[in-house]
Structures are given as structure tokens and as C-alpha cells.
LUMNURO-482491 format. One record per residue: residue number from 0; chain; residue in one letter; x, y, z of N, C-alpha, C in turn. Coordinates in pm, whole numbers, plus 50000, padded with zeros to 5 digits. Layout:
(NUM, A, a, (X, Y, Z), (X, Y, Z), (X, Y, Z));
...
***
This chain:
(0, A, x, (55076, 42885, 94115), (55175, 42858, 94013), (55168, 42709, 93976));
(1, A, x, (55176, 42686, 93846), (55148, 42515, 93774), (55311, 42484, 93681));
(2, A, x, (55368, 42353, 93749), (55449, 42312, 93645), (55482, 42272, 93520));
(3, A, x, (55356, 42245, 93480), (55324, 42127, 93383), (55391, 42159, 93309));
(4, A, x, (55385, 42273, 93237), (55482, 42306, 93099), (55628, 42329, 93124));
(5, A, x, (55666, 42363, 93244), (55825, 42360, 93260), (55844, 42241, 93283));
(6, A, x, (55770, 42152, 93313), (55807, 42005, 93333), (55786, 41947, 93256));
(7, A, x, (55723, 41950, 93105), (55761, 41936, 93003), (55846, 41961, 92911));
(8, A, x, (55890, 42083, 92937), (56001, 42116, 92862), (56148, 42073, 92928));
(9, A, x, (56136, 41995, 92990), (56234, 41882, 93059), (56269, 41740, 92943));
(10, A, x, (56171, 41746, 92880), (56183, 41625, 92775), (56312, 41622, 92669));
(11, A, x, (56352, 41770, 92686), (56481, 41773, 92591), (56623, 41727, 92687));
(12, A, x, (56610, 41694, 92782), (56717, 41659, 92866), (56689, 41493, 92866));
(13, A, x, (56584, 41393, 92821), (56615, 41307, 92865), (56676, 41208, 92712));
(14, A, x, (56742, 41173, 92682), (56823, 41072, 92606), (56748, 40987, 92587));
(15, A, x, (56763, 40932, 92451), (56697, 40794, 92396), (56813, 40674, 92349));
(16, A, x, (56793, 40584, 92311), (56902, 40452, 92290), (56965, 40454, 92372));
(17, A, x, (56958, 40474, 92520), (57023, 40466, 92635), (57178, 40292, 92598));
(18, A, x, (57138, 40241, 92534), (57202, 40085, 92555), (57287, 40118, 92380));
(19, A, x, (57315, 40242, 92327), (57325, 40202, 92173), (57473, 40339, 92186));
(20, A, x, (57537, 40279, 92113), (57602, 40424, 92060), (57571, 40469, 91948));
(21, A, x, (57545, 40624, 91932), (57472, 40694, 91868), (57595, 40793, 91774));
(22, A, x, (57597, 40825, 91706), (57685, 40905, 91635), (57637, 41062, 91642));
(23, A, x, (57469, 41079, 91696), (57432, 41189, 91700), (57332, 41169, 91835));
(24, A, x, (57342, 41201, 91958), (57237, 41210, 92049), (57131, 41222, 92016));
(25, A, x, (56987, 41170, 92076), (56865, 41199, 92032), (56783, 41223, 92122));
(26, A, x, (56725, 41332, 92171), (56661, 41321, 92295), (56507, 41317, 92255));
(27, A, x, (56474, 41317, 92351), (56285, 41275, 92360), (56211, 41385, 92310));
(28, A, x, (56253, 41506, 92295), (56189, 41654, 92275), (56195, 41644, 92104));
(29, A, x, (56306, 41569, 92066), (56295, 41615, 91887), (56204, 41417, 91830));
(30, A, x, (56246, 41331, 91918), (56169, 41246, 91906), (56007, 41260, 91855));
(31, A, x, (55977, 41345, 91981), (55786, 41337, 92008), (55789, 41456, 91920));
(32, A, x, (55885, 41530, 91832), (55820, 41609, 91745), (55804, 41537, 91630));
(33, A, x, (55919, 41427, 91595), (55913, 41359, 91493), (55739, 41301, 91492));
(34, A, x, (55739, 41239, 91599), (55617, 41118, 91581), (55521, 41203, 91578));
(35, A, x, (55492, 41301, 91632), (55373, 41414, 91595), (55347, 41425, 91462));
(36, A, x, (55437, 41490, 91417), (55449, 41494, 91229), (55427, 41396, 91151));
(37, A, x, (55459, 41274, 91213), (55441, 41151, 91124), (55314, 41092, 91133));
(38, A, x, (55315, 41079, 91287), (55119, 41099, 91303), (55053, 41118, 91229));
(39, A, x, (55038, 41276, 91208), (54975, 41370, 91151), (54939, 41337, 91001));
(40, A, x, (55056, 41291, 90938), (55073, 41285, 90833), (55010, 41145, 90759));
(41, A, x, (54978, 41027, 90880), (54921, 40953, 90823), (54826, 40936, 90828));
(42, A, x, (54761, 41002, 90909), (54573, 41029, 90987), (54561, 41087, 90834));
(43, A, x, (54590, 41219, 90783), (54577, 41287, 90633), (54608, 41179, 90553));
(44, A, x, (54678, 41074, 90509), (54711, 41003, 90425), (54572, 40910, 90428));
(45, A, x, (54523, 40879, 90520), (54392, 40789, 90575), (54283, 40847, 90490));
(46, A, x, (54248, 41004, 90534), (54145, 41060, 90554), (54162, 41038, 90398));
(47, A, x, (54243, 41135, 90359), (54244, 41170, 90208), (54236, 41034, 90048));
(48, A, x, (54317, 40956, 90110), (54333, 40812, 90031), (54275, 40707, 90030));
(49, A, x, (54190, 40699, 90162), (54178, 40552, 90202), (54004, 40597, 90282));
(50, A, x, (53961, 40678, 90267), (53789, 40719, 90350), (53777, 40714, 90494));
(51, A, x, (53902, 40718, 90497), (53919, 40755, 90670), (53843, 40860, 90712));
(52, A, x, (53813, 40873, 90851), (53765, 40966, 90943), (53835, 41010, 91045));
(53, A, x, (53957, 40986, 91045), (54000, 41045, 91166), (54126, 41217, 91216));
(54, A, x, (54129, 41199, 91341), (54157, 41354, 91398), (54314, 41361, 91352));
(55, A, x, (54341, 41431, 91273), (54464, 41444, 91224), (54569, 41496, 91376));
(56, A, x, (54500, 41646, 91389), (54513, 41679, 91480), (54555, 41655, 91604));
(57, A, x, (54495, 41591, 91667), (54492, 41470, 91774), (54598, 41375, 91769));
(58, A, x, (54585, 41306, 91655), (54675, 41248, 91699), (54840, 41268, 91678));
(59, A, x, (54839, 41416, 91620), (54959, 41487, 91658), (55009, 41513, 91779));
(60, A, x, (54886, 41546, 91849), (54920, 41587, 91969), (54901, 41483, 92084));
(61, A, x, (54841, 41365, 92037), (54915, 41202, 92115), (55043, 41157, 92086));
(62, A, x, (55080, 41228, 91965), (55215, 41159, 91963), (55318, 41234, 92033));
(63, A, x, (55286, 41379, 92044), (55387, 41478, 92075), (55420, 41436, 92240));
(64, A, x, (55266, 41423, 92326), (55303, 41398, 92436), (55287, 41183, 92482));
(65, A, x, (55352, 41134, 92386), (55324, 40959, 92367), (55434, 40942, 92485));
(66, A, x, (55556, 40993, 92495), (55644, 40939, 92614), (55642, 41044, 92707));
(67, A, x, (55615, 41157, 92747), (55645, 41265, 92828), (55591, 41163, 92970));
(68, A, x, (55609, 41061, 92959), (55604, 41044, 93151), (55749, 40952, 93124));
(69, A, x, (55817, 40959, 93086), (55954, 40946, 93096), (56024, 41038, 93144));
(70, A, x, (55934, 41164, 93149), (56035, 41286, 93261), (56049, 41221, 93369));
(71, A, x, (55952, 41163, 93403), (55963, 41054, 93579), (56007, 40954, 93534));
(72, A, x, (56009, 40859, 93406), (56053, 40719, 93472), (56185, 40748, 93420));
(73, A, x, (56192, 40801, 93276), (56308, 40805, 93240), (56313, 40693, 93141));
(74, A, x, (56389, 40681, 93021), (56349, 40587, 92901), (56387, 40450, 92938));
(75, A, x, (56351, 40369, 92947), (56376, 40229, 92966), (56406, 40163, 92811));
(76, A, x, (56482, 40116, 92797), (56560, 40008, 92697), (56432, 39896, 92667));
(77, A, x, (56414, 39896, 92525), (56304, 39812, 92493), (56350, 39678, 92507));
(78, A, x, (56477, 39584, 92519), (56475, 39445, 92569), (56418, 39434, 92729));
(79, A, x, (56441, 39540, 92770), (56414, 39544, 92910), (56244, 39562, 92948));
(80, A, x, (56146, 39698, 92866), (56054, 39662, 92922), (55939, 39587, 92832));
(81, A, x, (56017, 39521, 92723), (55911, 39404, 92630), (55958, 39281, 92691));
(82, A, x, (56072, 39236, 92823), (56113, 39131, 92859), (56005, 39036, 92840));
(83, A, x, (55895, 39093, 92970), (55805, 38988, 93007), (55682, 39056, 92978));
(84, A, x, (55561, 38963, 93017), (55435, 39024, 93010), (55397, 39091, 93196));
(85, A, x, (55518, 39022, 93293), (55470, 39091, 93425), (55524, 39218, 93407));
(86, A, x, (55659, 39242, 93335), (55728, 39344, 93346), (55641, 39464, 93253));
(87, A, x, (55651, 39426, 93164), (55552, 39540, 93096), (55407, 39583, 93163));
(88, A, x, (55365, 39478, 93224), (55207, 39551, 93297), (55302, 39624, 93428));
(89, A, x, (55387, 39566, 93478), (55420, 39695, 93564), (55515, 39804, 93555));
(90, A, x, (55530, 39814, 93417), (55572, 39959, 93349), (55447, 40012, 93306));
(91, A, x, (55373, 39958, 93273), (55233, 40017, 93250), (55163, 40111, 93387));
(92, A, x, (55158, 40040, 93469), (55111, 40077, 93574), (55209, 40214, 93651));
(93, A, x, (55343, 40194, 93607), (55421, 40310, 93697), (55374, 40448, 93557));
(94, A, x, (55405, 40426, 93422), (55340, 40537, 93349), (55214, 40584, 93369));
(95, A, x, (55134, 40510, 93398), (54984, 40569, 93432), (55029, 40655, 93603));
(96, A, x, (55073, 40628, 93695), (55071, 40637, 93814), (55175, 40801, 93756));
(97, A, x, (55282, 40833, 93672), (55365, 40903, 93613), (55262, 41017, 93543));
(98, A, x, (55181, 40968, 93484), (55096, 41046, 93346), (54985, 41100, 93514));
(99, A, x, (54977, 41055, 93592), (54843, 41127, 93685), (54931, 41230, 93763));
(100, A, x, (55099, 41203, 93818), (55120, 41320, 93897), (55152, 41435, 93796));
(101, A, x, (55176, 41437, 93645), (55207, 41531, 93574), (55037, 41621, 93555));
(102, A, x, (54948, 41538, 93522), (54802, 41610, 93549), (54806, 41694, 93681));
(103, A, x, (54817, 41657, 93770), (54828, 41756, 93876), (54887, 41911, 93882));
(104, A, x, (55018, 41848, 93802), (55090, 42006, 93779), (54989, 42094, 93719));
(105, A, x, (54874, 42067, 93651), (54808, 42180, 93538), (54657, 42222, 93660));
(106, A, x, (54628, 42345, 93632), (54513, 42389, 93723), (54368, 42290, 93690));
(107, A, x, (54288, 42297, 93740), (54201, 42196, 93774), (54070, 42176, 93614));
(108, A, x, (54095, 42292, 93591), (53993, 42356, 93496), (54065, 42277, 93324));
(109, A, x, (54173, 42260, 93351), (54270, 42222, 93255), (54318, 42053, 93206));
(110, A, x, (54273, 42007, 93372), (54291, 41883, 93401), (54255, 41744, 93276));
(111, A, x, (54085, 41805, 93201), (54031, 41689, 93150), (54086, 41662, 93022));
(112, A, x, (54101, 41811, 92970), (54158, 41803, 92836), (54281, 41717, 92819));
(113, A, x, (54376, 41779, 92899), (54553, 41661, 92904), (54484, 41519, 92939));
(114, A, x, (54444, 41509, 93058), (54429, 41357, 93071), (54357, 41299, 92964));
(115, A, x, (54302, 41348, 92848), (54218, 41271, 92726), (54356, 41253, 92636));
(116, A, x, (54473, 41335, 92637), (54591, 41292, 92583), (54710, 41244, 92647));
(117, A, x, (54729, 41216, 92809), (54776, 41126, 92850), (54769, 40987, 92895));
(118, A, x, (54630, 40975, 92939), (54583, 40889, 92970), (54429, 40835, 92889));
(119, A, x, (54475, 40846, 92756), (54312, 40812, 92670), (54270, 40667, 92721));
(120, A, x, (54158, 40678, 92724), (54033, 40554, 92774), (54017, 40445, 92635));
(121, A, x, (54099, 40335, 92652), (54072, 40278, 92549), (53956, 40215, 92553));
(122, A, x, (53901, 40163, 92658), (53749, 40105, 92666), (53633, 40165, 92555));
(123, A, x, (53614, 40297, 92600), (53521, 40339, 92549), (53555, 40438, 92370));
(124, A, x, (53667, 40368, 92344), (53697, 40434, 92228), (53628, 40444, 92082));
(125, A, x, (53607, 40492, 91965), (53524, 40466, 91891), (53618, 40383, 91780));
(126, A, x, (53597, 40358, 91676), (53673, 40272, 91582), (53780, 40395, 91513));
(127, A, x, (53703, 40494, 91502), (53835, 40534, 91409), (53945, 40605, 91526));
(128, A, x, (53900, 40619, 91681), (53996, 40665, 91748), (54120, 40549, 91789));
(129, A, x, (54062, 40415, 91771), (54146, 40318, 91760), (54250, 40312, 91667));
(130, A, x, (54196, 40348, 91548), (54297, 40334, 91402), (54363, 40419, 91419));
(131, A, x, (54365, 40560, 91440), (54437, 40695, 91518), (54542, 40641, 91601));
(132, A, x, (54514, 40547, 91666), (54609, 40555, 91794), (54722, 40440, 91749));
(133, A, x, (54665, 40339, 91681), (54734, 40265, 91615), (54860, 40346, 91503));
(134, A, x, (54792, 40450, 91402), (54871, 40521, 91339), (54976, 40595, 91445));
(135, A, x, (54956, 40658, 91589), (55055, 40697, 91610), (55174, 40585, 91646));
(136, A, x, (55116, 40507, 91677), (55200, 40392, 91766), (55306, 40345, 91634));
(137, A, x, (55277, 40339, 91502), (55328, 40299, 91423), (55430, 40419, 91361));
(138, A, x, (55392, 40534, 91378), (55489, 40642, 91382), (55623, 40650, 91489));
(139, A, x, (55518, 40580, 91566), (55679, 40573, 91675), (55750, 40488, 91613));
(140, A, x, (55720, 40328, 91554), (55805, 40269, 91507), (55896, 40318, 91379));
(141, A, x, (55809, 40407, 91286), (55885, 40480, 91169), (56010, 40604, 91227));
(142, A, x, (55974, 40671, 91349), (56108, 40749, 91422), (56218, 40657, 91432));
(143, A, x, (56168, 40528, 91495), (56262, 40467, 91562), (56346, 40414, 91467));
(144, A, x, (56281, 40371, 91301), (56412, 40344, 91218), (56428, 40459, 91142));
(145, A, x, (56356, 40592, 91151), (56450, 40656, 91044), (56576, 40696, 91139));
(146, A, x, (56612, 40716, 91281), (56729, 40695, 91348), (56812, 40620, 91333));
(147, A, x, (56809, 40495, 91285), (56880, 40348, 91276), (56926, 40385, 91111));
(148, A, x, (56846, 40414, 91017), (56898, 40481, 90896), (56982, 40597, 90906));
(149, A, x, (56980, 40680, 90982), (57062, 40816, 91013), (57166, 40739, 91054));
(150, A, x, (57165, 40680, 91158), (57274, 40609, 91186), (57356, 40512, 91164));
(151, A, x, (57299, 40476, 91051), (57345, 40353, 90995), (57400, 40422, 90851));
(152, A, x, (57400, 40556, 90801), (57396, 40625, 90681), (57544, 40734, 90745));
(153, A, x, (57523, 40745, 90838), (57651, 40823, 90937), (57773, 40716, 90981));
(154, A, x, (57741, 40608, 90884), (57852, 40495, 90917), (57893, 40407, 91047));
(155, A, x, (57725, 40450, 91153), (57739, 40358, 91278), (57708, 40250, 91273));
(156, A, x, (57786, 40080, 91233), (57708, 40004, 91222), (57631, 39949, 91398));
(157, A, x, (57660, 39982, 91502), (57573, 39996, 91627), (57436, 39978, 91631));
(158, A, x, (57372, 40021, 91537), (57195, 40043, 91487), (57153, 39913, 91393));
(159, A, x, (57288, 39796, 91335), (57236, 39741, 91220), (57126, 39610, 91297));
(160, A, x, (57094, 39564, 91409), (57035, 39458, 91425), (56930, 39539, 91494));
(161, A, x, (56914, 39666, 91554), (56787, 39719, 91593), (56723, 39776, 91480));
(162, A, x, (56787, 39833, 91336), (56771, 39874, 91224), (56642, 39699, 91155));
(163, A, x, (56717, 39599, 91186), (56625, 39506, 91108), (56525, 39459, 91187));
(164, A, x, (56532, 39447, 91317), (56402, 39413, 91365), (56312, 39530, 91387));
(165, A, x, (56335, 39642, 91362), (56208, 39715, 91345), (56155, 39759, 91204));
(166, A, x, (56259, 39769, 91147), (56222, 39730, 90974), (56097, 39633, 90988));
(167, A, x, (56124, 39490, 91035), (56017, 39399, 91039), (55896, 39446, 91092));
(168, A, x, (55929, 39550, 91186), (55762, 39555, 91235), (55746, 39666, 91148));
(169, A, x, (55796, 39746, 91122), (55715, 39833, 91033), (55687, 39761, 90874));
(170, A, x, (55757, 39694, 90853), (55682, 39561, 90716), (55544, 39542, 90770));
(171, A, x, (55536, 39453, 90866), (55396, 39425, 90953), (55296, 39487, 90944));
(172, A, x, (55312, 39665, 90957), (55254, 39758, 90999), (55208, 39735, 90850));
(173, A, x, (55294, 39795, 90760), (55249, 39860, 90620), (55187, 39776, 90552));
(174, A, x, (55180, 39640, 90639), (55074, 39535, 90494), (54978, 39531, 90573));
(175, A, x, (54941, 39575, 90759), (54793, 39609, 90727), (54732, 39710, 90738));
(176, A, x, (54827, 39853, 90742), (54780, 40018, 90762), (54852, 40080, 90608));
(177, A, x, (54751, 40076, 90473), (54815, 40136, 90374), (54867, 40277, 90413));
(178, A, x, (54821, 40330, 90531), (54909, 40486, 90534), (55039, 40433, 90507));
(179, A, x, (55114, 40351, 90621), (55159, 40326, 90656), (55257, 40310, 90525));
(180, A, x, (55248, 40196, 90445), (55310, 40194, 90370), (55303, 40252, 90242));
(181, A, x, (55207, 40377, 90244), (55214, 40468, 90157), (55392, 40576, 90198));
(182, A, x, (55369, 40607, 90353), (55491, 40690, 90387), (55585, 40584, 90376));
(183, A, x, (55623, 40475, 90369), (55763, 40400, 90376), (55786, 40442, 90201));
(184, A, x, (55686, 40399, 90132), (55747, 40430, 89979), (55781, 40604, 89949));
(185, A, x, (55698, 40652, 89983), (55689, 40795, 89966), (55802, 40900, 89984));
(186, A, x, (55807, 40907, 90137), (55897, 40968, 90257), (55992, 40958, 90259));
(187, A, x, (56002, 40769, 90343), (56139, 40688, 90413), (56275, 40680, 90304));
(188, A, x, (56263, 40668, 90173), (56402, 40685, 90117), (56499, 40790, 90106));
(189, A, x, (56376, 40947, 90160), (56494, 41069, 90148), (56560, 41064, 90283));
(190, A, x, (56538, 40972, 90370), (56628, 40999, 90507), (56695, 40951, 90477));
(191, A, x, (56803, 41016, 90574), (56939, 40979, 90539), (57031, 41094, 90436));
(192, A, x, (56935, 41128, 90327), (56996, 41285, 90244), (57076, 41380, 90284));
(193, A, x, (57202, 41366, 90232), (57268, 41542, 90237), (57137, 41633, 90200));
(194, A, x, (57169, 41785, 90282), (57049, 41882, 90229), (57065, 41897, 90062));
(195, A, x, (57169, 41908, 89989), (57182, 41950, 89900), (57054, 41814, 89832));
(196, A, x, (57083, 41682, 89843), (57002, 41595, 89759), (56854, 41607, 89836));
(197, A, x, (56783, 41663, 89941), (56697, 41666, 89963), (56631, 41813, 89878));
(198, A, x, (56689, 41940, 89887), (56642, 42051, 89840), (56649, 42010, 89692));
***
């Protein structure tokens, strides 16, 4: 018998903005679906717009499982693990040490495939698996403010100073990944919509 997938499906129990009040809870399970989708969506925005080559696919499914070793550590507050540069290499090191006992849960035969999406080898990466991984990483930052817009649109002002410093990095992002700021013009203004103004 293998855990892996019941111990993934643990991800909907763990809470995000641990340090924020939220007007709507957000847990990690609708998170990593967000960033999957958004992923997805800009690997296609690449391929299709810009002569990209890369795995749409893929990096859906890096984004889906991008935090699942937070079932073990559990979400840490970003003042806390961007403090330092010691502190972050040894959050680095407990997620990798996190991302190898969850490989275990899966049978042996199963092993290489997950660890190429928990633990990808950046050494030997090719260029466009770099730009891929970059696009998801920047999807995480686009989750993280369309929340701060939800929440800031739900009348919490709680979100307005994490709302502008990630605004800034996703500015950053979009002047040098045109996906990027293809979805901020495109996408990012219907969040926040009653259904009626979205349908």
C-alpha cells in the first residue's frame, strides 16, 4: 500500500496567508490549481505568440505540485523565509529533504517520473525548460495578487501593502516575460468580477 496520493490530497487542509486576515480562506489545494492553469496558460501564450518551445503541460503539472512539501513543512510566511540568504538555503534544504520522503510514499517503478516534478535538476536543464520554470514561478506570483485583488475588492484593506509589493514583482516579471504581461493585460482585470459581469 503507497500514500502518496492520500498525502496529497492533504494539501486542501493546509492554509495560506498564515500572518494576513483573509475575508475568504485559501488553502494550498485551490492555490496549486490556480498556478497550474496559469502556468499552462503562459507556456501556450509563449509557444503560440512569442516562438516558444516549451511543455505546456509540464509545467502545469510543476505548478500543481510547486508547494505540496508544505504537507510536511507547512506554509511559512514569506518575511520569514526571504529573511536571510542562511534562512532560505535552509528552507531549501528541509523542502528537498520534504519532496524525497513524499517520493518514497509512491512504488519504486513510479519514483522517477514525480521526482522530475518535485525535485527537477536545474543543472542539467535545457533553455526552454528554464523559461518554463521561470513561467511557473511567475504564476505563483500572479495567484498571489489575484488574492490580494479578491481581497482587496471584498473590502479587506489587510492585503493593501502585500497587494503592492507583489504588483512590483509581477511589473518586473512582465517587462521581461511578454507572456507574462500579455495575461496581466488580458486576464488580470476580470478578477475581482461579480459572475454576472464576468458571464
Amino acid at each position: 500500500m503507497y500514500s502518496f496520493f492520500a498525502t496529497i490530497s492533504r494539501m486542501k487542509y493546509i492554509e495560506r496567508w498564515a500572518l494576513m486576515r483573509s475575508s475568504r480562506p485559501e488553502n494550498l489545494s485551490e492555490h496549486a490549481q490556480e498556478v497550474a492553469a496559469i502556468a499552462h496558460v503562459l507556456c501556450t501564450i509563449g509557444n503560440l505568440r512569442y516562438g516558444q518551445d516549451l511543455d505546456a503541460d509540464r509545467a502545469a503539472m510543476l505548478g500543481l505540485y510547486h508547494d505540496v512539501t508544505e504537507i510536511i513543512t507547512g506554509d511559512m510566511p514569506t518575511p520569514v523565509k526571504y529573511h536571510s540568504r542562511d534562512i532560505r538555503r535552509a528552507y531549501h534544504e528541509v523542502e528537498d529533504a520534504a519532496a524525497k520522503r513524499l517520493l518514497q510514499l509512491l512504488p519504486s517503478d513510479l519514483q522517477d517520473t514525480y521526482q522530475s516534478i518535485l525535485l527537477p535538476e536545474k543543472s542539467e536543464s535545457a533553455e526552454s525548460e528554464e523559461y518554463m520554470r521561470r513561467l511557473v514561478k511567475a504564476a505563483d506570483k500572479l495567484s498571489a495578487l489575484i488574492k490580494c485583488i479578491e481581497e482587496e475588492k471584498a473590502g479587506n484593506g489587510e492585503f493593501r501593502t502585500a497587494k503592492k509589493t507583489i504588483q512590483d514583482a509581477v511589473d518586473e516579471l512582465a517587462a521581461e516575460m511578454p507572456e507574462v504581461r500579455d495575461f496581466c493585460r488580458e486576464f488580470l482585470p476580470s478578477y475581482g468580477s461579480t459572475l454576472d459581469e464576468l458571464l
